[in-house]
C-alpha positions in Angstrom: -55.8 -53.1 -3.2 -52.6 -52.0 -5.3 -49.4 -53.7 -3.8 -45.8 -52.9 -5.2 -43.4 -55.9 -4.5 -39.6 -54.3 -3.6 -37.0 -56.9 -4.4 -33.2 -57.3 -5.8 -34.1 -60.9 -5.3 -36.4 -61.3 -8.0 -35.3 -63.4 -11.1 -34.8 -62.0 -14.6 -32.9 -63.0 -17.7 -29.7 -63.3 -16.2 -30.0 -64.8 -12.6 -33.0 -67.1 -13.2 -33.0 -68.6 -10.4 -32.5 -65.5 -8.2 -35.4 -65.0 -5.6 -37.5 -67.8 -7.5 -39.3 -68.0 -4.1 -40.1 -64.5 -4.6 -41.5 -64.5 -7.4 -43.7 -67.5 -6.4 -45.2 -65.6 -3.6 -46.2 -63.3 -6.1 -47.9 -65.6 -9.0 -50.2 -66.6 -5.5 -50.9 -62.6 -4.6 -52.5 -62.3 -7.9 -55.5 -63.8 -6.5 -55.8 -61.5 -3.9 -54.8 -58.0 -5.4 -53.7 -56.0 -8.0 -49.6 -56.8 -8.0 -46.7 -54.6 -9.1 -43.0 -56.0 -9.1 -39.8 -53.2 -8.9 -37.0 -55.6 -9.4 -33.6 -53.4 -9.7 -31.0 -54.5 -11.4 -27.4 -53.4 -11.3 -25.8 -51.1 -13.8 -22.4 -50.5 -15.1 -21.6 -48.0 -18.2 -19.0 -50.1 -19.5 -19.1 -54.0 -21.7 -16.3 -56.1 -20.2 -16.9 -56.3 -16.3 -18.8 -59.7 -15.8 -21.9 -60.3 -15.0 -22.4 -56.5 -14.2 -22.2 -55.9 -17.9 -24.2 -58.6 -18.2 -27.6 -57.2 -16.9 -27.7 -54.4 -19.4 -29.6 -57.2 -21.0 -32.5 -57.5 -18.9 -35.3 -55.7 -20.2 -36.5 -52.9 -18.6 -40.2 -53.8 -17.9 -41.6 -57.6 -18.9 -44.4 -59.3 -17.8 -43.8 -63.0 -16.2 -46.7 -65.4 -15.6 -49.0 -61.9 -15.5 -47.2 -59.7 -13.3 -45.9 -56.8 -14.5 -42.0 -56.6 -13.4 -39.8 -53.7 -13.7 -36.3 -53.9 -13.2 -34.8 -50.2 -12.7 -31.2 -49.9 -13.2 -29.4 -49.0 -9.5 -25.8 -48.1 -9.5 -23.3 -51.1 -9.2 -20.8 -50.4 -6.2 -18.2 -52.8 -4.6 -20.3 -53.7 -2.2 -17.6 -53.3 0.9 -17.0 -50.1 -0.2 -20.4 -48.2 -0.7 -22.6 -50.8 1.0 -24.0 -48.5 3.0 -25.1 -46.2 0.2 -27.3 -49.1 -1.8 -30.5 -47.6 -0.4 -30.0 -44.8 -1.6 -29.1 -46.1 -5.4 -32.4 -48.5 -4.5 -34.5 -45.3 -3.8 -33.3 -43.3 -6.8 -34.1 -46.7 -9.1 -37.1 -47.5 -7.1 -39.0 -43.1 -8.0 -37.9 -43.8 -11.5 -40.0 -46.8 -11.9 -43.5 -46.2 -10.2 -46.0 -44.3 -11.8 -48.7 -45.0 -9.8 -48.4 -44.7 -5.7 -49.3 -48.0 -4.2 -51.9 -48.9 -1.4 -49.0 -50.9 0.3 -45.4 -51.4 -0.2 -43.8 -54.9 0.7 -40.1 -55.3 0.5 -38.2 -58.7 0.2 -35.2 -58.7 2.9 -33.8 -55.5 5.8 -31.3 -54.0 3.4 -31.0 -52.8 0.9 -34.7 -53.2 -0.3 -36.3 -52.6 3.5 -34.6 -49.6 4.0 -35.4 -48.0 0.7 -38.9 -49.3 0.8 -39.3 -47.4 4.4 -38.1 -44.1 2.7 -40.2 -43.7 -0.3 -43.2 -44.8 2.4 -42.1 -42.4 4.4 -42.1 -40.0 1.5 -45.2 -41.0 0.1 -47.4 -41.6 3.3 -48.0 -45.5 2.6 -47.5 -48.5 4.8 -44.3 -50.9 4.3 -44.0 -54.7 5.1 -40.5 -56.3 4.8 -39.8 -59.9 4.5 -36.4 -60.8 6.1 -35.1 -64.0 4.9 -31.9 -64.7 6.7 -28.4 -63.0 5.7 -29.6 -59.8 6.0 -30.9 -60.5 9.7 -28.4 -63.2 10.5 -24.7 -62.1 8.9 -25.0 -58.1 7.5 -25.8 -56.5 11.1 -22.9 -58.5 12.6 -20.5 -57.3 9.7 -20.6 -53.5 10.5 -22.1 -51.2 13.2 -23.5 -48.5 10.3 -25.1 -51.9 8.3 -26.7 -52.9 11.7 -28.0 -49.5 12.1 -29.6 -49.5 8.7 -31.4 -52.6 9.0 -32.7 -51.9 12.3 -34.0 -48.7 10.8 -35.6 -50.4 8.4 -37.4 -52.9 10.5 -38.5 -50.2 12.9 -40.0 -47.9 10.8 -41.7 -50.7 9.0 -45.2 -51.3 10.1 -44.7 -55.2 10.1 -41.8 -57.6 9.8 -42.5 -60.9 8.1 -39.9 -63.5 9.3 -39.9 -67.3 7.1 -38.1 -69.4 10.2 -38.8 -69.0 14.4 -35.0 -68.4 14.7 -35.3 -64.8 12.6 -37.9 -63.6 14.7 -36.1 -63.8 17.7 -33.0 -62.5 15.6 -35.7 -59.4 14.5 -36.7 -59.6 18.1 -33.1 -58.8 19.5 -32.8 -56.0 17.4 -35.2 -54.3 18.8 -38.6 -54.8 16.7 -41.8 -55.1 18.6 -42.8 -58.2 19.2 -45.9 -57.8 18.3 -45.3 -56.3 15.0 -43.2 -59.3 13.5 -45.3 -62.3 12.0 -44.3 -65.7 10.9 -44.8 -66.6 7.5 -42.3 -69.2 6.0 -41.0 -69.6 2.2 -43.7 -71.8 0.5 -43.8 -74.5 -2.6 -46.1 -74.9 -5.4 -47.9 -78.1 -4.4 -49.4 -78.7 -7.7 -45.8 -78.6 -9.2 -43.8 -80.5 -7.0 -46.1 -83.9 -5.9 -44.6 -87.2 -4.9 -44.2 -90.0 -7.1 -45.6 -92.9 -5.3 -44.2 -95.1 -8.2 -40.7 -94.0 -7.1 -38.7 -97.5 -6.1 -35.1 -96.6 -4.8 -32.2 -99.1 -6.1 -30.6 -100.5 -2.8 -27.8 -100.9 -4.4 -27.3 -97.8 -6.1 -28.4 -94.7 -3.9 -28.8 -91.4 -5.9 -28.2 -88.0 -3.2 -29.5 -84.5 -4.6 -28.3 -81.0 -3.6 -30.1 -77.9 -5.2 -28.6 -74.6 -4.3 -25.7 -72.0 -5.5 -21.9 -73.6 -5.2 -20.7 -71.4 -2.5 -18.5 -72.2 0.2 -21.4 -71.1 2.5 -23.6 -73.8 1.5 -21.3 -76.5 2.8 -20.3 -78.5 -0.2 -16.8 -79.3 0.6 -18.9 -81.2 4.0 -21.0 -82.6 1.7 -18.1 -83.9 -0.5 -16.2 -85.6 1.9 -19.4 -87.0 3.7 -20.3 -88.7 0.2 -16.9 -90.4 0.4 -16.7 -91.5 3.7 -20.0 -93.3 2.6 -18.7 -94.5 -0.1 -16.0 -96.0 2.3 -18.5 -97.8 4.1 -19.1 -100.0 0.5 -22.7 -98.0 0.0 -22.7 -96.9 -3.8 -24.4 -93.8 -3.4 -23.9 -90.5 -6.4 -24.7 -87.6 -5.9 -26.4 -84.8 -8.5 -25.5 -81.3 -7.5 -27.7 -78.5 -9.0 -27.2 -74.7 -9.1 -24.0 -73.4 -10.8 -24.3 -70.0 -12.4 -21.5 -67.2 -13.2 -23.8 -65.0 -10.7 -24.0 -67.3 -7.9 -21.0 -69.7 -8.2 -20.0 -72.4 -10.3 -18.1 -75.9 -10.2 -15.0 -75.1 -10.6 -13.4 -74.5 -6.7 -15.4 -77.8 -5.5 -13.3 -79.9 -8.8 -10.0 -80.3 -6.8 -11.5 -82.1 -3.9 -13.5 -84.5 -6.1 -10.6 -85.7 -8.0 -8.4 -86.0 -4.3 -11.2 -87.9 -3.5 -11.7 -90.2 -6.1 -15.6 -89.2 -6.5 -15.4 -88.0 -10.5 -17.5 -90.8 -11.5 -19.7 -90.3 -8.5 -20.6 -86.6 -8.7 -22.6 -84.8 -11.3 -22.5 -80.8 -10.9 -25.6 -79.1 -13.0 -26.5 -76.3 -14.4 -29.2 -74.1 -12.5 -32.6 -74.9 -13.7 -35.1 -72.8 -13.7 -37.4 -73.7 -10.6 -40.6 -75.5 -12.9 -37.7 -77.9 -13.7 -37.0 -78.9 -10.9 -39.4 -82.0 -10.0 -38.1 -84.4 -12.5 -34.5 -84.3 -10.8 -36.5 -84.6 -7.1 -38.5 -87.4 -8.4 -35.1 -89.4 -9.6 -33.6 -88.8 -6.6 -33.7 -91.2 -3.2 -32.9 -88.1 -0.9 -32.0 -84.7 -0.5 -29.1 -83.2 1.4 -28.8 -79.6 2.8 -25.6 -79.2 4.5 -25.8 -75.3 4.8 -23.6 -73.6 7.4 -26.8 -70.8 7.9 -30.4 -70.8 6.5 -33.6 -69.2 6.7 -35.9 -71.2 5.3 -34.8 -72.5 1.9 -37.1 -73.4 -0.7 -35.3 -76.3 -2.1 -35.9 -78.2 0.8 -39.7 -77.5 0.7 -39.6 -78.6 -2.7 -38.0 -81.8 -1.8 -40.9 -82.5 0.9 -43.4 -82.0 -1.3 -41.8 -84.5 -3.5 -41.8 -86.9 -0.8 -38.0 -86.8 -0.4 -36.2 -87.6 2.8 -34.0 -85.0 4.1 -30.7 -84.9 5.9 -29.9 -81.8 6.8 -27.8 -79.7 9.0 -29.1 -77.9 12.6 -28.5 -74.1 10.4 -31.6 -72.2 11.7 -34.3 -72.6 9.7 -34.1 -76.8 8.9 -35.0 -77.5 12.5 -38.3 -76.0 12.3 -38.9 -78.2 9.3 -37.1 -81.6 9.3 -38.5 -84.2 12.2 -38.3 -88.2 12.6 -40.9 -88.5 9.8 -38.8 -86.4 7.4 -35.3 -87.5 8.1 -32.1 -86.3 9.6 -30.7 -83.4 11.7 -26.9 -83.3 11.6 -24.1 -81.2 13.0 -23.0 -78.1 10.9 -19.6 -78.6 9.1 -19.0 -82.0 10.6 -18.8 -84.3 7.6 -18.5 -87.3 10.1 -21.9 -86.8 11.7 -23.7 -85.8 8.0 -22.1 -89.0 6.2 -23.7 -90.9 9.7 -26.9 -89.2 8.9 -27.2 -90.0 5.2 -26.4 -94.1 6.6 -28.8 -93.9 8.8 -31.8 -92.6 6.4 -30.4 -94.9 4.1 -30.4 -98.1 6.4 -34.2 -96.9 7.8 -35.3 -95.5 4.5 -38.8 -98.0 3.9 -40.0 -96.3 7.3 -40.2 -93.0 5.6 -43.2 -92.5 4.0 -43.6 -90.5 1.0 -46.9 -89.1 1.4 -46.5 -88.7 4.5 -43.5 -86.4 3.7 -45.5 -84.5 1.2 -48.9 -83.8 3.7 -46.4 -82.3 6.0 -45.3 -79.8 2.4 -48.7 -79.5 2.0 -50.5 -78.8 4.9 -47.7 -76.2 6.6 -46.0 -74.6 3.0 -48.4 -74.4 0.1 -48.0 -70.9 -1.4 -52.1 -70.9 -1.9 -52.5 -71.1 2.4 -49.6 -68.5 2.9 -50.6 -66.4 0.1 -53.8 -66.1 1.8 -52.2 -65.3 5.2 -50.0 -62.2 3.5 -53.0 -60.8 2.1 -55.1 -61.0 5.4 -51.5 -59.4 7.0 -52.1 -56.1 4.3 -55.3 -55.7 4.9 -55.1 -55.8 8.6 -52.0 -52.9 8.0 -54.4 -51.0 6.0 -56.9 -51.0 8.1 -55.2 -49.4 11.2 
């Protein structure tokens, strides 16, 4: 079976950490089929614009852990300006980079991979599966009327709709795919990689927090900043280790303010993104991870932090509530730093009840990218065999 993988998600040179749980998915696919990646990339003619100058460095074609990844160069618009014609720039990129017509094409996310994927299927007479992962479902159809009509082209003409949390099927659901035709299949983690250290013995008296995602506003730092102090406040020294800035997806620099106003410089640590196999020495120094997201899917850090053995505080977003129960940690209020500094307190003042293997079977049994790998293969052959 020849698969070709459709993503703008996928990492490369410059955004490492782009779509790392993309590209996971993938290494685990190998086992089952023959694996193709078109990754496009934007393109600019002109040096001097940013990071859109910036990717006229990724190589055209490389090969990463033994999959052969082409990144196509697509057109770079303004997004609120020619949004609506990405697909179109995916398509054209997409033609020029396949030599070979695939058994099955599977797309990561509605737009603007899904709907290109559908076209060329369409074009071509093969079957397309798309992955939605959350913004494209939750925030792009709600944006514009002629986005929303995209994506639900996409979904509908795609033979089956892969959804990584409950909430984005019934999102997929509402606009207007068959039931039938969407399947649940969440983000994953590499269980080999990421294990718990049963050694680990947290310093009561000095509590170390970890966050691992891009500095956005979206991802609810500046709730997570003032939560930490309002700890603090309460005489608990507790740091916290923030990981993920990058030019592409957002650096330190707006959160800086609010740490010095609130006395936290000493306190806070923002980090460079790692690349993703870096990850589990920072989870294994850590006493507990905090997600205080305003809107997930499912996000992979979190996983990650499971099968670690982490507690988790995070906040009621979409996809954390499928994932986070008693034995895992905290559910807290979205952008209420009040009730998210009360849930870190109260993991904090419970925390010998969690159980760190018990965290980690939970990763294990319902996440490992081996199970779900599996499940996406058994998903293309069913759709081949109609």
């Amino acid at each position: 079976m020849k698969v070709l993988l459709l993503s703008h998600l996928y990492p490369n040179v410059i955004s490492k950490l782009s779509g790392s749980f993309v590209h996971n998915q993938a290494r685990f696919l190998q086992d089952h089929c023959q694996l193709k990646v078109v990754a496009p990339v934007p393109w600019f003619p002109l040096p001097g614009f940013g990071l859109w100058s910036a990717y006229r460095h990724v190589p055209r074609c490389e090969v990463v852990d033994g999959i052969e990844v082409r990144h196509p160069r697509r057109f770079a618009v303004p997004r609120r300006i020619f949004f609506a014609q990405q697909w179109r720039f995916h398509l054209k990129a997409l033609r020029n980079a396949v030599a070979d017509v695939p058994d099955i094409i599977h797309a990561h996310c509605a737009y603007p991979d899904g709907r290109a994927a559908v076209e060329y299927g369409s074009q071509t007479g093969r079957p397309v599966v798309i992955t939605v992962h959350g913004s494209d479902i939750k925030i792009l159809p709600k944006l514009k009327s002629q986005w929303r009509q995209l994506i639900v082209e996409a979904l509908t003409q795609a033979v089956a709709v892969i959804v990584v949390s409950q909430e984005l099927r019934r999102e997929v659901v509402q606009l207007g795919v068959l039931a039938d035709k969407v399947r649940y299949i969440p983000n994953g983690v590499d269980c080999q990689l990421f294990s718990a250290t049963e050694s680990h013995q947290p310093d009561k008296e000095k509590w170390h927090l970890l966050y691992v995602g891009r500095f956005v506003e979206a991802k609810g730092l500046r709730v997570l900043l003032a939560a930490l102090a309002k700890v603090r406040s309460q005489g608990r020294d507790v740091s916290l280790t923030l990981i993920g800035g990058h030019p592409a997806t957002g650096t330190a620099d707006p959160f800086l303010p609010q740490v010095n106003d609130l006395n936290l410089s000493e306190h806070v640590s923002f980090e460079d993104a790692v690349p993703w196999e870096e990850l589990p020495p920072y989870m294994a120094a850590a006493d507990l991870f905090v997600l205080p997201s305003f809107s997930e899917g499912l996000t992979t850090s979190l996983i990650e932090a499971m099968a670690c053995g982490l507690p988790v505080v995070a906040t009621r977003c979409g996809g954390p509530e499928e994932v986070v129960n008693e034995e895992v940690g905290r559910l807290v209020a979205v952008g209420d730093a009040e009730d998210l500094a009360a849930g870190i307190l109260a993991v904090l003042d419970e925390y010998d009840r969690y159980d760190r293997t018990a965290i980690r079977q939970q990763a294990e049994e319902r996440y490992d990218y081996r199970r779900l790998a599996a499940r996406i293969w058994a998903l293309y052959e069913e759709v081949l065999a109609r």
